[in-house]
N, C-alpha and C positions, 0 to 999 in steps of 0.2 A: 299812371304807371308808365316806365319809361319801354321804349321799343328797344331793340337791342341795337339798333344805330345808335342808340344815345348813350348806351353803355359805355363806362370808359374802365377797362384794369387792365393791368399789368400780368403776363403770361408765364412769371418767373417761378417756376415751381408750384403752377397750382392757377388760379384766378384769384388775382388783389386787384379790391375796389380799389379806384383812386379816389382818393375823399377831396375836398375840398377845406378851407378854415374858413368857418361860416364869418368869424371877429374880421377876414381881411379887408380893407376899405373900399377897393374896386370891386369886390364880388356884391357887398352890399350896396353899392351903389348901384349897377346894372341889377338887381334883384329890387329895389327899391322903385327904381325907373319904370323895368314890369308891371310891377304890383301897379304903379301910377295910373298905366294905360288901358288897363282893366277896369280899376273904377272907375277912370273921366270916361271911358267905354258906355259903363253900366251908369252914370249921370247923362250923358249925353241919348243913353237909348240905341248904339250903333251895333252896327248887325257882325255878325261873325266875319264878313269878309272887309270889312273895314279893322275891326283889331287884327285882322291875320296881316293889313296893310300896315298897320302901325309898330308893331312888333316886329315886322321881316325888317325894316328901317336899323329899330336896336338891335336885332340879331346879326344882320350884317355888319355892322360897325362895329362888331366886338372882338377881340382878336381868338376870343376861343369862342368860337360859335356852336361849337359841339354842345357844352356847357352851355351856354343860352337858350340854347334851341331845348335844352334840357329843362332849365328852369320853365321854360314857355310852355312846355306840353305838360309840368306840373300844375301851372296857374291853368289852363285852359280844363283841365280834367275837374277842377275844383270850380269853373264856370258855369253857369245855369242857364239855357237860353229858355225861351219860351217854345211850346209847344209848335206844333202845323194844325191851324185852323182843323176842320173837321169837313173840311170842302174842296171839291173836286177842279183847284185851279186851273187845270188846262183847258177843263171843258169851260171852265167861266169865264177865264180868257178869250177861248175861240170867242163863244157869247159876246163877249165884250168891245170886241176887233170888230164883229160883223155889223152891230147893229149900230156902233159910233160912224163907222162908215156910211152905212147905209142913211144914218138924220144927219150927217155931214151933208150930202148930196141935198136932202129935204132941204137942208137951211137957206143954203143958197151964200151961202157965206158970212148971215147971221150971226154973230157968236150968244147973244144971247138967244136968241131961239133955238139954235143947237144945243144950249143948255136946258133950255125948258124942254127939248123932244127926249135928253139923256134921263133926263128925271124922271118919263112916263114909265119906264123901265122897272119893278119891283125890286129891290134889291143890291140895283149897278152902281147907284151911291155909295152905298155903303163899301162896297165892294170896291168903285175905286179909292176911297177915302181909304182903304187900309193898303196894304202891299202888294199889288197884285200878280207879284213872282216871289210872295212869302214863301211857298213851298221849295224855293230852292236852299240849298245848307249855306251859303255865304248871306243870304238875308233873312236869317233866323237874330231874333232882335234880344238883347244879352238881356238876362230877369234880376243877376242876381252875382255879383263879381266875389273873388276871393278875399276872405277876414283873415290876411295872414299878413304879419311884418319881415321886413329883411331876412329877419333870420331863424325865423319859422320855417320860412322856403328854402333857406339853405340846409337847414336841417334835415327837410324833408326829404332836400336833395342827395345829399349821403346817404338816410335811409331807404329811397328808392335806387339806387345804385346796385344793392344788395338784396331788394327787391325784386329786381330784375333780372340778377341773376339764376333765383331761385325758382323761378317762370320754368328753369330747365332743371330742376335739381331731377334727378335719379331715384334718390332716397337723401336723408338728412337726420344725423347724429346729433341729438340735443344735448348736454348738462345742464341742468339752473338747482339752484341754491341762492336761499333767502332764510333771513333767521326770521322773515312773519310769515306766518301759514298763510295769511290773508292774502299775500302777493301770490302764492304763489296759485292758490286755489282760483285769483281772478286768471291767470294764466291757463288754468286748465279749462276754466267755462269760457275763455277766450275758441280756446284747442275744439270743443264742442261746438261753439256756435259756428264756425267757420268749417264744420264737419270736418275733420281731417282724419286721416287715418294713421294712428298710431298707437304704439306698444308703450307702455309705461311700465318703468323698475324702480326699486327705491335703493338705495347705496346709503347705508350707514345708518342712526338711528340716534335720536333726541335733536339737539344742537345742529349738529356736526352734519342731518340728513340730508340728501339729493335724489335727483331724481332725475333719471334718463330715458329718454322720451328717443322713439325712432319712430321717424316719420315718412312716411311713404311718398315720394315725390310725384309730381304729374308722369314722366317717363316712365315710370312705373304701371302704370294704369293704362287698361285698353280704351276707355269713351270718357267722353266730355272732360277730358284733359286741362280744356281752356278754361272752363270754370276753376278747376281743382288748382290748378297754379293759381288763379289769381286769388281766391282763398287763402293757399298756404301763403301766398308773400303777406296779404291783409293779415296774417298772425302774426307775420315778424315783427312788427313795432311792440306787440304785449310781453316779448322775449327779451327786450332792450331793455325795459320798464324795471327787470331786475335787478338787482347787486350786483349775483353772481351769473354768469353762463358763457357755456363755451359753444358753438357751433360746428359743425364739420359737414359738407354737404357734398354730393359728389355731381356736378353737373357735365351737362351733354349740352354745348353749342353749337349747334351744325357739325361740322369737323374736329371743333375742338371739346377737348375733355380734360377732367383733373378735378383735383380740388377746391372749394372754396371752405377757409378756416378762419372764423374770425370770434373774439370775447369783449369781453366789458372795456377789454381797453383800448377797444376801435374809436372809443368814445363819442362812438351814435347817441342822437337825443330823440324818444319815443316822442308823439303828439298824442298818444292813446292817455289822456288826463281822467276823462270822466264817463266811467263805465257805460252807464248807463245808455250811453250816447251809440255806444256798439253792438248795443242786444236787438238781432233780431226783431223786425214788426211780428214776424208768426209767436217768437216765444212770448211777447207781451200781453199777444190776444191772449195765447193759451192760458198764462198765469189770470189776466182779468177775466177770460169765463169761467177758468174754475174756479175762484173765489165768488165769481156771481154766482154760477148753477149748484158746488158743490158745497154742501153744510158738514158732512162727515169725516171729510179728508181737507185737511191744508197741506198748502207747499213750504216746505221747507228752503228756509234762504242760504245755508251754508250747505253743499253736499259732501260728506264725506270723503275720504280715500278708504278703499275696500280691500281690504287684502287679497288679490288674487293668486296666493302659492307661489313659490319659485322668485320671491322678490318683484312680481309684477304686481303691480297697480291696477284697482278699476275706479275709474273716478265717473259719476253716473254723471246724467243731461242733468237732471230734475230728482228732487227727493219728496216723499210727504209722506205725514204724521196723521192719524186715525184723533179722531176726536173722540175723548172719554178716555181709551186707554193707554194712549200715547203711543202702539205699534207702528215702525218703520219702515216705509218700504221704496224702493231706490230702481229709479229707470234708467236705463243703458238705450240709445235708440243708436239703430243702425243705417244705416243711407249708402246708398248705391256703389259707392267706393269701399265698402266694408265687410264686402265677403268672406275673406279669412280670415278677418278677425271675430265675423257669428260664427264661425264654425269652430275658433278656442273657446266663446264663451259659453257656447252651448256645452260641452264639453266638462267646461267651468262647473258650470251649473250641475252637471252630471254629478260629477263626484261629488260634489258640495252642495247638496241641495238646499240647508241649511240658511245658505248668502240671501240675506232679504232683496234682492235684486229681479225685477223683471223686465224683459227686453223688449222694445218696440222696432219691426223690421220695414223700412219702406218697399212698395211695393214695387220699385224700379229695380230693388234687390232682390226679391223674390216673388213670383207673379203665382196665380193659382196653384201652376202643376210643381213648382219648386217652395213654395210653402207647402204643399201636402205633404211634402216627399218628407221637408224638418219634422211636421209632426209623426210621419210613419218611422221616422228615425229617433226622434228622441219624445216619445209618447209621457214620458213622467214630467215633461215639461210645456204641456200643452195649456196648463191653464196660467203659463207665466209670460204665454210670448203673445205678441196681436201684432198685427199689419197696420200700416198709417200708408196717407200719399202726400208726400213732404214734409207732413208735419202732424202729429196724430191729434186726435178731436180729444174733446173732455168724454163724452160719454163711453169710448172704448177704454179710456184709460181707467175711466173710474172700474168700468166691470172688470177687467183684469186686475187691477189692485183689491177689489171685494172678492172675488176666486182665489184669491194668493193669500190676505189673510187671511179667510174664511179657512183656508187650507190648516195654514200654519196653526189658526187655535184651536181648529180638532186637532 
């Protein structure tokens, strides 16, 4: 992600990205050269403070260094260094200093008997054979260099531009339109997995439909803000991935403010290619132990859209289907950013009790004495809601789904 020093737009009515044209030969060249110093990096074995030498060289010499420094904190963020040992370097350095001193003295100026007295040592071999100022961040040793060509990284580059702006959005007015439902439903479990908090309406009907999504920006939100931005920007590339859409966001830069407006014809290119690549470690466990532990309920791979009244939408996390009779039943989960929107659904649900839908609330959202209070408040929906903490387990889910049919077929 870029910092907002790297940001570059224009203030003319609003905030405009300045994009770049990935096809021009000097950008691919210095973006190629990058890419170069990464992997002869990650062949060579060299530590963080050597590519940050090798890279200031190109970044300097380039006449827009803003732009480079730009591409450099993309590659770098896609870098993989190896871990810090599991041990206590300073104290095994002291260790280290004292006792080489100390069979220094022994030897007498020896050098192979100062070698035989360092060997008597447990450990101190080894220990100097590896790095023994590994725990510092410039000699963290690179694992694993970025799989990207010229202009992949240029891409990326415009797309984190607008990325970065949305770090500070306010709130953010969606449109998308797509004639396959399939695009647009990976969009919405996109919207889900990346929790965001948003309202969904439908506009028009067969063909012709859309669907407008407002979304609740980090500046909006009272805690952990820093997560919540960097989520919503990770959704932006599955918005691009569309035909159609139009964006409208209203951001807060330090002093400055306004709009940022941008559609399909910004002509950003998404890297969001192969779904699967994007879902959650937690929703994978959850899908493979329910298919392990659970024999009466399967998950459903397409979730619906739900008509929520008034032209809004509920599009759930998670759907599944009862074995034997095929009965439906559809989770909505809630997470810590989403408190007014449990208190529409709950609501929902009120009047409509009907909507095969049951809610999962984490507990960062509502902690013992404010989940009682939901149940003292809406009591006819007590066997539809259950608490999770990040992410809810198979066995609460299944009992809420067995209360909820059970319900429904009396």
């Amino acid at each position: 992600m870029l910092t907002k020093e790297l940001l570059k737009f224009r203030r003319s009515g609003g905030f405009k990205p300045v994009f770049i044209n990935p096809a021009e030969p000097e950008r691919q060249k210095l973006a190629s050269e990058l890419i170069g110093v990464y992997q002869g990096a990650f062949d060579s074995r060299m530590g963080r403070g050597e590519i940050e030498e090798l890279t200031d060289v190109l970044i300097k010499g380039t006449r827009d260094q803003i732009f480079a420094s730009g591409l450099n904190k993309l590659l770098l963020d896609h870098t993989d260094f190896d871990p810090v040992r599991e041990i206590d370097y300073p104290a095994l350095r002291g260790e280290l200093f004292a006792f080489a001193s100390e069979k220094l003295v022994e030897a007498q100026g020896d050098v192979a008997r100062y070698r035989e007295l360092l060997a008597t040592r447990p450990g101190l071999i080894e220990f100097m054979a590896g790095d023994i100022y590994g725990d510092l961040p410039d000699n963290e040793r690179i694992s694993a260099a970025p799989k990207l060509t010229a202009t992949e990284l240029l891409n990326r580059y415009n797309l984190a531009q607008v990325q970065g702006l949305l770090i500070y959005a306010e709130s953010i007015e969606l449109e998308v339109r797509d004639e396959h439902p399939a695009e647009l439903r990976r969009l919405f479990k996109y919207l889900k997995f990346f929790r965001l908090l948003a309202e969904i309406r439908r506009k028009g009907r067969g063909k012709s439909v859309a669907y407008e999504l407002s979304i609740s920006g980090p500046f909006s939100l009272f805690a952990n803000t820093r997560k919540y931005a960097l989520q919503l920007a990770a959704f932006f590339p599955a918005v691009v991935n569309l035909a159609q859409w139009k964006l409208k966001a209203k951001i807060r830069l330090g002093k400055l403010s306004g709009d940022l407006k941008l559609d399909q014809e910004a002509g950003l290119v998404s890297h969001y290619r192969n779904f699967s690549s994007y879902v959650p470690e937690e929703i994978r466990m959850f899908h493979s132990l329910f298919k392990k532990d659970v024999e009466s309920w399967r998950i459903i791979g397409e979730s619906p859209f739900i008509d929520g009244g008034k032209q809004s939408v509920v599009f759930p996390d998670l759907s599944f289907e009862r074995v034997g009779d095929g009965v439906r039943v559809h989770l909505e989960l809630f997470h810590r950013w989403h408190r007014g929107q449990l208190e529409g659904r709950l609501e929902l649900l009120r009047e409509h009790p009907e909507l095969p839908l049951v809610l999962g609330i984490d507990r960062a959202l509502a902690d013992d004495e404010a989940f009682a209070e939901l149940e003292r408040r809406y009591p006819e929906l007590v066997d539809r809601i259950y608490r999770f903490r990040d992410f809810p387990g198979v066995d609460r889910t299944l009992r809420v789904l067995e209360r909820f049919a059970g319900e429904r077929k009396g």
